[in-house]
C-alpha positions, 0 to 999 in steps of 0.5 A, a space after each residue: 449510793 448510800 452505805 451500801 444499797 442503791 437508792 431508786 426513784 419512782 412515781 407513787 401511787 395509792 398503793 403507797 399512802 401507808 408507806 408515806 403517812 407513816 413516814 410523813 408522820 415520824 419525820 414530822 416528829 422528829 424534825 419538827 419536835 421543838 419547832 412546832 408545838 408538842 400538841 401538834 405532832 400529838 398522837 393522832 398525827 399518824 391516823 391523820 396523815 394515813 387519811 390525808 394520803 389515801 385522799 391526795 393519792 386517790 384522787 382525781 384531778 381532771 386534767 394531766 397538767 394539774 395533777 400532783 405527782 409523788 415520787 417515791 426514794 426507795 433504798 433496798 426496797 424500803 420507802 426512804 423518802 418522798 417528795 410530792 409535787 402540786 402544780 399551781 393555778 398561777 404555773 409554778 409547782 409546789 414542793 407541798 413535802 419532800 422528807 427523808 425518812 430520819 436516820 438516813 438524812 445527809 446521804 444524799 436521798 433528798 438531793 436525788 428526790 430534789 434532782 427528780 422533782 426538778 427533771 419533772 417540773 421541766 418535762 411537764 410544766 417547762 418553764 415553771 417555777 419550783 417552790 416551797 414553803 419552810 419553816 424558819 426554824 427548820 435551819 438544816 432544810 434551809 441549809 439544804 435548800 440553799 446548797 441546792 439553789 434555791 433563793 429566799 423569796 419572802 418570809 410569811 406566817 404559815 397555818 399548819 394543822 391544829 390552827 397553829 401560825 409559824 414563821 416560814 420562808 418560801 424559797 424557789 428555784 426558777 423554770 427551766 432547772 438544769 438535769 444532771 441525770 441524776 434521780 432519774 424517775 424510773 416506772 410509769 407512763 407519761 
């Protein structure tokens, strides 16, 4: 529960891109203002996400295994936060994004889309790895990610649009994640 509305989980589908290129793009600039250069949260940041959405959340992967899966934090109806999940030719899954729409960060939406992600990966890829890539500088998702279990694998640069190289860490959660029952993703079918 955050203030007084009810934060639900789902599954999202094409239908969402606007919802999620617009949030995608304004947590990008509000996160990442000082982190990433200024040109790269430029003007056209918003239109690029839009594009990348529609293309990820229309396409078609081929086998059910392999297909990325985006679930959806909806508070009072509205797109809250997001997180999008792509299995790995290797068998761990990647947290590709997991953002909390800015203003409502720190009330436990990303714990309920970071809970989901986790009953996921154990219900369709048991036994897999979870794992993501984070900026160093971005010390509050560090923080976060830490609280929740995940472990330092390694420090690298990573590419991010505009050719821009960055120090990140990858940090992972190993298979077999524990389910509180929390963030429970409601809708679709397996």
């Amino acid at each position: 529960m955050i203030g007084s509305g009810q934060v639900t989980i789902r599954r999202g589908d094409v239908r969402d891109a606007g919802a999620i290129a617009e949030l995608h793009a304004l947590s990008w600039r509000t996160t990442y203002r000082g982190i990433v250069p200024e040109e790269g949260l430029g003007d056209g940041m918003a239109a690029q996400r839009r594009e990348l959405w529609e293309l990820r959340l229309d396409a078609d992967y081929g086998e059910p295994g392999n297909t990325p899966e985006l679930l959806v934090a909806e508070l009072d109806g509205r797109t809250a936060g997001f997180v999008y999940l792509v299995p790995q030719p290797d068998g761990r899954v990647l947290i590709d994004n997991l953002h909390v729409r800015p203003g409502l960060t720190g009330g436990g939406i990303g714990r309920a889309l970071l809970t989901a992600a986790r009953a996921h990966v154990a219900e369709q890829h048991s036994g897999a790895e979870l794992f993501l890539e984070v900026l160093r500088d971005n010390t509050r998702a560090i923080a976060f990610y830490e609280r929740e279990g995940a472990v330092r694998v390694r420090a690298q640069e990573g590419v991010f649009p505009g050719g821009f190289l960055l120090p990140e860490y990858v940090y992972a959660w190993p298979g077999r994640p524990a389910s509180s029952g929390r963030g429970s993703v409601e809708g679709g079918s397996e």
